[in-house]
PAVO-361481 format. One line per 3 residues: number of its first residue (from 1); their letters; for each residue z, x, y of C-alpha. Coordinates in steps of 0.02 Angstrom, whole numbers, plus 50000, padded with zeros to 5 digits. Last residue first. Layout:
REM residues N
NUM) a) Z,X,Y  ...
***
This chain:
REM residues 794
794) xxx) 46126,48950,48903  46225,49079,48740  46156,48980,48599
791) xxx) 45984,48968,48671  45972,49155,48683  46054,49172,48482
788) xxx) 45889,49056,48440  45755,49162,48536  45808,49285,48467
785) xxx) 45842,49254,48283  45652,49149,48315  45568,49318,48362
782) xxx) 45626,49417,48241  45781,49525,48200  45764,49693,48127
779) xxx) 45925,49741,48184  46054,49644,48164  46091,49533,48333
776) xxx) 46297,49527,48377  46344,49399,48488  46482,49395,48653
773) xxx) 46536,49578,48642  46688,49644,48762  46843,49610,48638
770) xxx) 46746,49620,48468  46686,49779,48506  46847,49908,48528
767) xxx) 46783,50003,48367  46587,49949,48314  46578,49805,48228
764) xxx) 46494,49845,48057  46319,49868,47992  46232,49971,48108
761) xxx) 46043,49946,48145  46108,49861,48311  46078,49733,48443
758) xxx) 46264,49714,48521  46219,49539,48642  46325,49535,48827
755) xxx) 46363,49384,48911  46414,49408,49058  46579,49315,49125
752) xxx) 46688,49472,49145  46563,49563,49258  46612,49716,49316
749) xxx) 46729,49755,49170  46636,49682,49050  46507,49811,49113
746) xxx) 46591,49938,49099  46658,49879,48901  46487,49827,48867
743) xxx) 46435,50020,48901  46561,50117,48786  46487,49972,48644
740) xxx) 46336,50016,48680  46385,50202,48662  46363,50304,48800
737) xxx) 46342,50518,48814  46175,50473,48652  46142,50292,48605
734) xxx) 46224,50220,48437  46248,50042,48492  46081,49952,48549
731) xxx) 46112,49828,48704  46040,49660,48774  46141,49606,48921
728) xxx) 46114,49435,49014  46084,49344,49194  46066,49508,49300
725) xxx) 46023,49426,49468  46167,49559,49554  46039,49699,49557
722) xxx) 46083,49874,49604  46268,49895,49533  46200,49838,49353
719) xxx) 46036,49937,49371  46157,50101,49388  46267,50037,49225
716) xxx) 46096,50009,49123  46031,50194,49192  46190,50279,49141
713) xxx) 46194,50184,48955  46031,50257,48915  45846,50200,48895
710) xxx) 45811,50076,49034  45711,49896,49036  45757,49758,49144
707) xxx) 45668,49602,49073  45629,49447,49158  45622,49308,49034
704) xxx) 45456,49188,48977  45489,49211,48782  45351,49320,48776
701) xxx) 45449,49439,48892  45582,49431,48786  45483,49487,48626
698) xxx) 45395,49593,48726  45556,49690,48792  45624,49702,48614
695) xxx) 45450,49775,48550  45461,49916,48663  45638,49957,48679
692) xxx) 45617,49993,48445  45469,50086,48488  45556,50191,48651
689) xxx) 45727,50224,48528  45867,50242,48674  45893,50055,48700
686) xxx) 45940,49941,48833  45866,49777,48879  45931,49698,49038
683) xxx) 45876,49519,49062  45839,49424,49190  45829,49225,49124
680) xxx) 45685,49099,49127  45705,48948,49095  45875,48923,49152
677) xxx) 46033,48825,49076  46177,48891,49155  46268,49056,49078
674) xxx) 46383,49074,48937  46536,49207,48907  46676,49078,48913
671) xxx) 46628,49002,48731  46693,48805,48695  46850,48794,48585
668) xxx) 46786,48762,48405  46821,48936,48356  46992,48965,48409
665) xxx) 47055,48803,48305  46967,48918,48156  47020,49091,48212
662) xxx) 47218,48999,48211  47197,48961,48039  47130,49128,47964
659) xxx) 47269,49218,48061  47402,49115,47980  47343,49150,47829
656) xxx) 47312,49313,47858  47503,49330,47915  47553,49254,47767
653) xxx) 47471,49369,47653  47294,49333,47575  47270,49420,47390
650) xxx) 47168,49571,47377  47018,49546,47268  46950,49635,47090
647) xxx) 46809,49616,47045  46778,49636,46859  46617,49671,46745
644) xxx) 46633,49669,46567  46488,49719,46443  46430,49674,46263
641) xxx) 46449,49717,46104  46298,49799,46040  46344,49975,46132
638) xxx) 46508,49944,46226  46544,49936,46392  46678,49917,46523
635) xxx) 46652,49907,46713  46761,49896,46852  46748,49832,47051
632) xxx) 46871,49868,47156  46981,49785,47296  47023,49795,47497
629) xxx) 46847,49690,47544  46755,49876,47562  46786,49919,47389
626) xxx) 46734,49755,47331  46566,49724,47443  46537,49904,47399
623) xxx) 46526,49883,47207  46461,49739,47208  46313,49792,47315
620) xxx) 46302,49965,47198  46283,49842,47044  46130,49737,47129
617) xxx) 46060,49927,47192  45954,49965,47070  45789,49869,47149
614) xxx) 45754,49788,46977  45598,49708,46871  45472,49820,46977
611) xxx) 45475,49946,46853  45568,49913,46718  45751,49875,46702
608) xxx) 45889,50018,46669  45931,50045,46855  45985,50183,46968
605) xxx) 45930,50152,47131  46121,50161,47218  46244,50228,47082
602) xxx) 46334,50083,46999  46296,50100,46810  46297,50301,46807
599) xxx) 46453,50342,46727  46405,50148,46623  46208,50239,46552
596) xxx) 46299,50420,46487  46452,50297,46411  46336,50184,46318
593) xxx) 46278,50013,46379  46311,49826,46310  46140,49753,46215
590) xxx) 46212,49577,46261  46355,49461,46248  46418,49445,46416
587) xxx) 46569,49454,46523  46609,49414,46705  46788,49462,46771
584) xxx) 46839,49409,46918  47010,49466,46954  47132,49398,47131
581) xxx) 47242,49548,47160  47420,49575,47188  47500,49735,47237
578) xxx) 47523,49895,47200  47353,50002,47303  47209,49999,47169
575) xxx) 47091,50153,47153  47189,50205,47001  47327,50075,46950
572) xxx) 47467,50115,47089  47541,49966,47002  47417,49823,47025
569) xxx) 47465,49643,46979  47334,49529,46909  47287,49337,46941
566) xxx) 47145,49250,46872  46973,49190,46861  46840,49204,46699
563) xxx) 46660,49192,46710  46588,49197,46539  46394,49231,46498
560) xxx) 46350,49171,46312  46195,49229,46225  46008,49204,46257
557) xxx) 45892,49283,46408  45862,49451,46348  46067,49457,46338
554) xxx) 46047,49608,46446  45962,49504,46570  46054,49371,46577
551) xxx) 46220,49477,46582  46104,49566,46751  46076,49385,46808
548) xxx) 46274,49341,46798  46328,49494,46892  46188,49458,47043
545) xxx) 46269,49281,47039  46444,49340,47053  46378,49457,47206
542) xxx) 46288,49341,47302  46419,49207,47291  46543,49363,47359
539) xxx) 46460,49396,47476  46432,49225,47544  46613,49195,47542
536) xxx) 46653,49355,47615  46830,49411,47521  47010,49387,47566
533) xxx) 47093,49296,47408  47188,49115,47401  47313,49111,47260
530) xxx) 47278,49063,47077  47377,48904,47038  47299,48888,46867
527) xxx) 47196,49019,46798  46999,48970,46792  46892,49022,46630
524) xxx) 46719,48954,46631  46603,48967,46489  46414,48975,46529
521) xxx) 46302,48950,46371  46120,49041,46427  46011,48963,46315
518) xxx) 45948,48878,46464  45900,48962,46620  46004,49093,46705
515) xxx) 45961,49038,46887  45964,48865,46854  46153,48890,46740
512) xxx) 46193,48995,46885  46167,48869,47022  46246,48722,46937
509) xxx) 46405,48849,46891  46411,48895,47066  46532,48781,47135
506) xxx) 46649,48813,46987  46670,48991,47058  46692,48930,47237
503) xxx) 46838,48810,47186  46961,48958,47109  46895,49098,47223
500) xxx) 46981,48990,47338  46933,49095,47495  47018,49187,47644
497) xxx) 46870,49241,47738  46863,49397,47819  46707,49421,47872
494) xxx) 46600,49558,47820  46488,49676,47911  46410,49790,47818
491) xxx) 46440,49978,47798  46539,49966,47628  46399,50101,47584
488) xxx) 46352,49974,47436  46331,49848,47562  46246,49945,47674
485) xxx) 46125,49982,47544  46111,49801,47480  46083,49752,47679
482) xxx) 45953,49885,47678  45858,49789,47561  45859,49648,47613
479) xxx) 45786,49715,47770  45646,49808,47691  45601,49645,47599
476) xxx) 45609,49535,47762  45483,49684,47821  45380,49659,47681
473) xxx) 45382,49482,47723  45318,49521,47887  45173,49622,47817
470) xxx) 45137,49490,47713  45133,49352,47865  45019,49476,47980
467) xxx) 44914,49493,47825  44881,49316,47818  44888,49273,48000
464) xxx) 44730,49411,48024  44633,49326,47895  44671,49146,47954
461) xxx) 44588,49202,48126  44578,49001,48184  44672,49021,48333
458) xxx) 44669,49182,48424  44790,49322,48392  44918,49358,48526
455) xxx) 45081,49271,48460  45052,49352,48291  45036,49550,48369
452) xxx) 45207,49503,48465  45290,49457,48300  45199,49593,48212
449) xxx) 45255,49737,48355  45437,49666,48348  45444,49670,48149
446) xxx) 45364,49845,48159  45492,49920,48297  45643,49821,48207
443) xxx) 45592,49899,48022  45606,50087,48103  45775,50029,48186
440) xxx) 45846,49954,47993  45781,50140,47930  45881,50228,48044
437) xxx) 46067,50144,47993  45983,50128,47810  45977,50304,47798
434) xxx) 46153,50339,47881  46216,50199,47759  46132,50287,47599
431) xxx) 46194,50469,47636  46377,50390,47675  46369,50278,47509
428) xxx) 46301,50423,47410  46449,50524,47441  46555,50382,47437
425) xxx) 46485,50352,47248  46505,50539,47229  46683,50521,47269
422) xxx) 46721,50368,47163  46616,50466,47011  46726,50603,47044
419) xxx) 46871,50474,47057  46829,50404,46894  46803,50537,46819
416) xxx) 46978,50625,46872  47069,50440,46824  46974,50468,46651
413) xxx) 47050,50657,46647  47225,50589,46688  47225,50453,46563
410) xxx) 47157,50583,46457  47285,50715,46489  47421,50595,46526
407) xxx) 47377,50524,46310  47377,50720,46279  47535,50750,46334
404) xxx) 47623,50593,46287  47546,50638,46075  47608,50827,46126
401) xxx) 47716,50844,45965  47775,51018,45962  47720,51107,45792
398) xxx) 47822,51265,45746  47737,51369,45578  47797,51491,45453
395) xxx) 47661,51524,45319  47711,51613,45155  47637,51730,45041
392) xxx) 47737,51861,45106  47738,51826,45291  47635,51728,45395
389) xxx) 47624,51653,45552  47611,51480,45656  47604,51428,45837
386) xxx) 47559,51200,45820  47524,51091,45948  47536,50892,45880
383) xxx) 47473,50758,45894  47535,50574,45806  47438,50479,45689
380) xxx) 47488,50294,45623  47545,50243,45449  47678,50184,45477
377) xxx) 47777,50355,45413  47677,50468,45534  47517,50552,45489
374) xxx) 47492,50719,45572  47350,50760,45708  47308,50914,45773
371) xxx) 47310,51049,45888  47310,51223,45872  47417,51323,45990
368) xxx) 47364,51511,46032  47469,51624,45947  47405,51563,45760
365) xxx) 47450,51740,45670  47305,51845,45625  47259,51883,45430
362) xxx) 47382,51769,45350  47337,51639,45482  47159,51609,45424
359) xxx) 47191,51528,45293  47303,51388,45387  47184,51385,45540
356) xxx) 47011,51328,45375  47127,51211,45307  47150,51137,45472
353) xxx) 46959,51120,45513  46911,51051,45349  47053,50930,45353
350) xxx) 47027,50855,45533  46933,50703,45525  47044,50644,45377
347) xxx) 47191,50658,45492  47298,50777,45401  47492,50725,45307
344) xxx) 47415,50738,45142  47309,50872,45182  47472,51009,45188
341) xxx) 47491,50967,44992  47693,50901,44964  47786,50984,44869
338) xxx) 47945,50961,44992  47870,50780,45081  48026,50657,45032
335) xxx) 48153,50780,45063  48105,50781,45239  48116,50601,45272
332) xxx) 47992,50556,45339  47980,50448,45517  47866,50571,45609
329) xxx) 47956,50639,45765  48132,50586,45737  48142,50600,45541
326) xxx) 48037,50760,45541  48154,50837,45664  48264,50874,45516
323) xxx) 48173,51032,45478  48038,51046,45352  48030,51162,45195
320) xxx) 47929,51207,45032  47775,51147,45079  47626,51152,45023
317) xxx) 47473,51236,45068  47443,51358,44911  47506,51525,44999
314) xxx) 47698,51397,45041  47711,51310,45190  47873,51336,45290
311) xxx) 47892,51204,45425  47970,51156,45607  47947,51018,45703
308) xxx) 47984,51038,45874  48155,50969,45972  48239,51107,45871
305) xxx) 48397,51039,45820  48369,51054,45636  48319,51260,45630
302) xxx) 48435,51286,45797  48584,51241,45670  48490,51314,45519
299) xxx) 48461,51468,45606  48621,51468,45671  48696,51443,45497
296) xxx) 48576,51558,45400  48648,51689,45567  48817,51646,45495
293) xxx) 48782,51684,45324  48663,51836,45379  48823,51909,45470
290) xxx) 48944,51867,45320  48823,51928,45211  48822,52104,45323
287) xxx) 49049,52076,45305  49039,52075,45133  48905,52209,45099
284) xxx) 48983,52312,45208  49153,52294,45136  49062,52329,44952
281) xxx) 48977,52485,45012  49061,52595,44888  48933,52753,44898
278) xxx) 48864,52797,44693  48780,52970,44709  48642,53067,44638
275) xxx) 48572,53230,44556  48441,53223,44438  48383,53398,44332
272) xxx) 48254,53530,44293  48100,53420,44341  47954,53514,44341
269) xxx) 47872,53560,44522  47814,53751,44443  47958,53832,44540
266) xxx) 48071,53722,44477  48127,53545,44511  48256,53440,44570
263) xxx) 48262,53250,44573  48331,53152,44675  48477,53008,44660
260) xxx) 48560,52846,44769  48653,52714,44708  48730,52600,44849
257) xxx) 48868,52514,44780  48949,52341,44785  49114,52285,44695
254) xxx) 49127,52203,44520  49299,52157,44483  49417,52234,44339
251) xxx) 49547,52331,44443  49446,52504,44369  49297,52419,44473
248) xxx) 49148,52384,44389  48971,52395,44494  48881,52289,44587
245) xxx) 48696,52351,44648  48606,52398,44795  48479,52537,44735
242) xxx) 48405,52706,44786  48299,52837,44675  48186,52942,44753
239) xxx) 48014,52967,44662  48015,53082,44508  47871,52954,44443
236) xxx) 47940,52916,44285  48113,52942,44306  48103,52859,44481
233) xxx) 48036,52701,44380  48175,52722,44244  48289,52689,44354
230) xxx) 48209,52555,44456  48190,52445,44283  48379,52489,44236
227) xxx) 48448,52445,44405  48362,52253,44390  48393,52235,44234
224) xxx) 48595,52275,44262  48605,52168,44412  48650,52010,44334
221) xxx) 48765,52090,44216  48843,52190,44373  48852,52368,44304
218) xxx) 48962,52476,44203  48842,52439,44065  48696,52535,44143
215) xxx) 48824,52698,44144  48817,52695,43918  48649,52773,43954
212) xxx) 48682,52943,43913  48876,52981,43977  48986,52826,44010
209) xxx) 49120,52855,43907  49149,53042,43912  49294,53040,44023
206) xxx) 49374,52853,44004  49347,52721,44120  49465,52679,44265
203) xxx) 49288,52645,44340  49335,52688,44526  49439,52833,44472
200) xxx) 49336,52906,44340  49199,52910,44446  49283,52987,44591
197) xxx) 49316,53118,44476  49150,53176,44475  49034,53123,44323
194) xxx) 48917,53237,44233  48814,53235,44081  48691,53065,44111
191) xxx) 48517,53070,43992  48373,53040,44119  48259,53127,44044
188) xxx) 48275,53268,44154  48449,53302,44118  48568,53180,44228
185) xxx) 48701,53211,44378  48848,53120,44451  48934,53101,44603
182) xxx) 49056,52943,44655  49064,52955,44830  49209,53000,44946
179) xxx) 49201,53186,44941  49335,53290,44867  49275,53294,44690
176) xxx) 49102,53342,44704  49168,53497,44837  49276,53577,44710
173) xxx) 49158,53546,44569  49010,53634,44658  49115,53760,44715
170) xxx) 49210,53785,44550  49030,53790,44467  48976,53929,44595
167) xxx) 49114,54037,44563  49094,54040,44384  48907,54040,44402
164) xxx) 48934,54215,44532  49071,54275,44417  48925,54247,44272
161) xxx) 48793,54314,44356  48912,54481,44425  48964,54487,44215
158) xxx) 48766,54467,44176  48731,54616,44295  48868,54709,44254
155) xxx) 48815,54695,44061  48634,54740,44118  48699,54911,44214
152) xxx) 48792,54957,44067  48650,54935,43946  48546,55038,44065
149) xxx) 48697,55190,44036  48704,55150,43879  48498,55174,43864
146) xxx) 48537,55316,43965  48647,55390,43850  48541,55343,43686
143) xxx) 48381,55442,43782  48493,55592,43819  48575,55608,43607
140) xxx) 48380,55594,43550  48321,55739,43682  48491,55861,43619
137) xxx) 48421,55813,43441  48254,55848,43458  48281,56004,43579
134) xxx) 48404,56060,43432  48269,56016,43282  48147,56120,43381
131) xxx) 48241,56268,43407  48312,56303,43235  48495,56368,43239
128) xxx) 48552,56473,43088  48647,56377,43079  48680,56165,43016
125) xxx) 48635,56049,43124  48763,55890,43117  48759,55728,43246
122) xxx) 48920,55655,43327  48937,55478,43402  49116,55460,43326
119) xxx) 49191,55654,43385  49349,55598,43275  49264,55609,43132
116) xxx) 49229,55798,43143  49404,55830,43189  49437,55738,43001
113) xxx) 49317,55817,42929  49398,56002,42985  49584,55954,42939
110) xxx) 49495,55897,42736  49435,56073,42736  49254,56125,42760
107) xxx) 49130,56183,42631  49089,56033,42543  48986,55999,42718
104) xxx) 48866,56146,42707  48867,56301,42829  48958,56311,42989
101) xxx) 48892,56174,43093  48819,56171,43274  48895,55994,43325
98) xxx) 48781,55888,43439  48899,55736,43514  48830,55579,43591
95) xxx) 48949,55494,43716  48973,55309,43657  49014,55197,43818
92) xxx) 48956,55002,43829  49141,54940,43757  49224,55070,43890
89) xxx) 49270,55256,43851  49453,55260,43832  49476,55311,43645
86) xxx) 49337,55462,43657  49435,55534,43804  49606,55517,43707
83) xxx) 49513,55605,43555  49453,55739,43679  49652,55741,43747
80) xxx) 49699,55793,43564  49548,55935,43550  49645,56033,43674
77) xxx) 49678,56179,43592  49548,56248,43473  49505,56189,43317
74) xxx) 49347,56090,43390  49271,56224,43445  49230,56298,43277
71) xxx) 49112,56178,43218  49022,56239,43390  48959,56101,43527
68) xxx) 48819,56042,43600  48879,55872,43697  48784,55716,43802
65) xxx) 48739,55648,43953  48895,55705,44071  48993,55548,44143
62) xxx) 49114,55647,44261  49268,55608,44111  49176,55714,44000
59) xxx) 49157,55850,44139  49359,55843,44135  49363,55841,43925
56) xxx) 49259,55993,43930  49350,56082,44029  49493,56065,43948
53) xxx) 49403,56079,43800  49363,56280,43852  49226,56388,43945
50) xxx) 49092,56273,43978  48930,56306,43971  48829,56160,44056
47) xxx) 48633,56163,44006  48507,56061,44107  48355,56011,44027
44) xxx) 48170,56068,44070  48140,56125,43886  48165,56303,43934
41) xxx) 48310,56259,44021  48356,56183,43845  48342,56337,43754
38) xxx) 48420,56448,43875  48570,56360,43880  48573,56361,43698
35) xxx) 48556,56548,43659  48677,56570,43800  48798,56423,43718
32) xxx) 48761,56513,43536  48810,56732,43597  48953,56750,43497
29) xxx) 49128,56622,43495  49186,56491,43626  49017,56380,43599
26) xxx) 49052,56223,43709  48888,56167,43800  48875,56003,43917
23) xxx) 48716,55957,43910  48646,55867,44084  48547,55709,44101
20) xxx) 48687,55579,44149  48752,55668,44286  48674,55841,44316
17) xxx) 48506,55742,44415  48340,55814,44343  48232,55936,44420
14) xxx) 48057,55889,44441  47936,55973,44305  47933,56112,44188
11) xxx) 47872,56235,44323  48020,56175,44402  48120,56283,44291
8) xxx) 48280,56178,44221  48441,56223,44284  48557,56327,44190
5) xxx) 48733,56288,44240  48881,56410,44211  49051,56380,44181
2) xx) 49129,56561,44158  49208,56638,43994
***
């Protein structure tokens, strides 16, 4: 008998693999394996006849699916290596069996049941064969193979899983325990099931000991809050876990660890477990506080040797720190102000504003100093500048005391007034001179013209002499009053005398107390041994008495004017040059002035009176006569208290005093630059300005001379060389190519005995003057000033 192999028709449906799905058939005897072959092809299975149990075993052993056998096969040879088959088949292995029996079980000998037993797996159908019951049987013995064979495939599945776990475990455990850290690892809630050995070995605790929430007690006691409170935080929110803490060492110390853990999670984001790590950080630890100790120690160093003042103010403005500069700068102690409120130690005036920088700061930090003040010990203020931030709640300021700074500042800002106001009083002064210069010429051409218009009326016209006299007087007016301008340009010309301010002041108490009327009280002040001072004595008469009427006045004509002398020494003080200085100070007891009215005080036409009470310039007159006489003149004011005026004089040197002495002997020597009495004299009048020529060549004339009248200094020199009869030069200064001056020194030159007269609008001796000019004649002079200063000089 042949192995043959039926395979199923493919009208049945896709042919199925031999393993697995194929009958093996073992019917020695009749037609049965054809019969059964052919029965399963049918049934789209495939049918393997095999010829003995040899074979049988061998396709056994090849994995077949299942197998039809005869009762009778199984006494022929060969059924011993089917049992060995059957013994070896592996734990998921059971090969189904389909015996064709031989009529009813009580049939077969005790030899027969026991074959039949040893099939295991084996199922019974008695012959005749039915059909149906052998597909359902050879279709029930396929579907319990491949459910082995599936089974199988599972169980290799699970044993590759569990190498795989195995394998993965010994990783995980191989690498946990070689690394430095301390690795453990919690269920979700938080429960601890895992240390590495590192654990073990740092704690020295037992294995077990620690798991579930027995780990908190390794910890610091004062850290074990702390830990527990962050722990269950990441457990809550599944956030990373990290903490600082102290932990037990297996020596018995607590050393420091840095906890770290995260959580991981499934596919859905739950939490399937925690996995962390203790680091020992303790070295670190110890050598970082060693760091912030010794920065604390710099800080504290730099803290209290900071030249500034430095301060921690706590969210509710007090403070909670202050660096020994406190003591230097502000007298405290700095214990004694911890707890302090930040008002106590703010200028009253300043609260508001400082409470509103310190709010502010914990939105913007104070870059840009503030300034203010802060009470000192007794009891005074003192400035400061102060940078400030915050952080946490907490304000960190610096404040550098700038009380010098800002005392310079103002010093320096009034010394900035005053010489703005010094500079726009020159200002004014140069304008004012150059006007009065020009206006002093306009007043000599009318003064001339009404002299000469006088002299020609006839008698008996009082009408015409009345206005002729008030136009004069307006022209005395004008004059004066261009004398206070020049004055107050420091254009005038003074004379140097050197003075006992001591005796003049007392000399005009009689004066004053007329002047000032009588519930004026007049106190007098004089230092002893004051020195002598350089100042115009009738200047300076004018001026103290111009002082006293303006107290008068602000007194309304009642209170108590005091004149006070004595002897100050300058240091570079402002305008003043260091040296010594003879002060007059004048004080009342009136209305006193505000800062707006005293800036202005001395400008020229500025005045507080009413119309027609005050010219404005009695202050600006001082002011020159002092400024031009080597000194100063000062103001100070205060509303309803009163104001102080002070002049301030240079004291005579030696030299002057010598000076002064030998001008005096010089003086009452007789003049070389006269002429012989004559009635009538030749005269040459020189002036540029045709009115002003005009009305000085009538006045001579009407005084019976000869006049010789040109217009520049050229002409004068040419009528010089061409008449030798020239008895006397009259001269204006400021002419165009030739100065008067330029021209008296020619014609000194030509003629050393001339006298020569300097008629000018200007105030002071020209440069080089005083050498080649006999008499000075201010301009406007009248008749009788001429006529008087010719008589003089014949």
């Amino acid at each position: 008998m042949t192995e043959t192999v039926i395979a199923p028709d493919n009208t049945q449906g896709p042919a199925q693999p031999v393993q697995y799905a194929a009958i093996a058939i073992l019917a020695p005897y009749g037609r049965d394996a054809a019969v059964a072959r052919e029965l399963l092809a049918a049934d789209g299975i495939a049918g393997i006849v095999v010829p003995s149990m040899d074979r049988l075993v061998a396709l056994m052993r090849d994995q077949i699916g299942a197998v039809l056998l005869t009762e009778e096969a199984l006494s022929h040879p060969g059924i011993e290596q089917l049992q060995t088959v059957l013994s070896e088949q592996p734990p998921w292995s059971d090969i189904p069996f389909i015996v064709l029996a031989n009529g009813a079980a009580g049939a077969r000998s005790t030899q027969a049941r026991v074959r039949m037993d040893t099939l295991g797996n084996a199922v019974l159908l008695s012959r005749p064969l039915h059909s149906e019951e052998l597909l359902r049987a050879v279709r029930s013995a396929l579907t319990a193979r491949r459910r082995q064979y599936e089974a199988r495939e599972r169980m290799e599945e699970l044993q590759l899983r569990e190498r795989q776990l195995r394998d993965s475990e010994a990783k995980f455990h191989a690498i946990a325990n070689s690394v430095d850290q301390m690795i453990w690892t919690t269920l979700p809630d938080g429960y601890h099931d895992y240390y590495n050995e590192r654990w073990y070995e740092f704690t020295g605790v037992p294995r077990g000991s620690t798991d579930g929430e027995a780990w908190n007690g390794m910890f610091h006691p004062e850290d074990q809050d702390r830990a527990w409170e962050i722990w269950r935080r990441a457990l809550a929110t599944g956030e990373h876990y990290e903490i600082e803490y102290r932990l037990r060492h297996h020596t018995g110390e607590y050393r420091w660890v840095l906890g770290r853990a995260n959580a991981v999670r499934n596919a859905q984001g739950v939490i399937q477990r925690w996995y962390g790590s203790c680091t020992d950080i303790h070295d670190e630890v110890l050598a970082r506080e060693a760091t912030v100790d010794n920065l604390t120690r710099q800080r504290d160093s730099a803290w209290n040797l900071s030249l500034d003042l430095m301060v921690v103010i706590s969210e509710d403005a007090r403070l909670e720190a202050i660096s020994d500069a406190c003591t230097r700068l502000l007298g405290w102690d700095s214990k004694e102000l911890i707890g302090e409120h930040l008002l106590k130690l703010t200028h009253p005036d300043e609260a508001e504003t400082s409470m509103a920088v310190f709010q502010s700061i914990f939105d913007k930090p104070l870059s840009e100093p503030h300034e203010s003040r802060v009470l000192h010990r007794d009891g005074s203020y003192r400035w400061f500048a102060w940078t400030a931030s915050g952080h946490q709640g907490r304000i960190y300021a610096a404040g550098r005391d700038v009380t010098e700074r800002r005392a310079k500042d103002e010093a320096l800002a009034s010394a900035e007034a005053a010489l703005r106001q010094s500079q726009k009083l020159d200002m004014i002064g140069q304008l004012t001179g150059g006007v009065a210069h020009d206006f002093n010429n306009l007043l000599m051409a009318i003064r001339s013209s009404l002299d000469l218009l006088r002299r020609r009326l006839p008698p008996g016209d009082d009408g015409a002499v009345r206005y002729l006299d008030n136009a004069i007087k307006a022209t005395d007016r004008g004059a004066g009053l261009t004398q206070r301008m020049l004055a107050f340009a420091r254009q005038q010309d003074l004379r140097a005398d050197i003075v006992d301010v001591g005796v003049i002041v007392p000399d005009l108490r009689d004066l004053l107390q007329r002047s000032l009327g009588p519930q004026v009280e007049i106190v007098l002040t004089i230092a002893a041994d004051l020195p002598r001072a350089v100042i115009d004595t009738n200047q300076l008469e004018m001026a103290i008495l111009n002082l006293a009427v303006n107290g008068r006045d602000a007194m309304e004509g009642v209170g108590q004017l005091t004149l006070a002398v004595d002897t100050v020494d300058a240091d570079a003080d402002g305008d003043l040059t260091p040296g010594a200085y003879v002060q007059i100070a004048v004080s009342d007891t009136g209305s006193g002035m505000d800062a707006a009215t005293l800036a202005r005080a001395m400008e020229p036409f500025f005045t507080t009176k009413g119309v027609g009470k005050g010219t404005g310039l009695g202050l600006s007159m001082v002011h020159g006569l002092a400024k031009q006489s080597g000194g100063t003149f000062r103001m100070d004011s205060t509303p309803g208290k009163g104001t102080v005026a002070r002049i301030f004089l240079p004291v005579a040197a030696e030299d002057q005093l010598a000076a002064s002495a030998a001008n005096a002997a010089a003086a009452a020597e007789p003049r070389a630059t006269t002429i012989p009495p004559k009635d009538r004299l030749t005269i040459l009048a020189v002036d540029d300005d045709i009115l002003v020529s005009m009305g000085t060549v009538g006045l001579l004339e009407d005084l019976g001379h000869e006049v010789i009248e040109v217009h520049s200094g050229k002409d004068a020199l040419a009528a010089m060389n061409s008449r030798s009869d020239i008895d006397l030069l009259i001269t204006d200064h400021a002419m165009p190519r030739m100065t008067g001056v330029e021209l008296a020194q020619q014609v000194r030159a030509m003629r050393p005995d001339m006298p020569i007269i300097l008629a000018t609008g200007y105030a002071d001796m020209p440069e080089g003057g005083a050498e080649c000019i006999t008499a000075r004649l201010e301009k406007p002079f009248s008749d009788a000033a001429l006529a008087r200063l010719l008589s003089e000089l014949t």
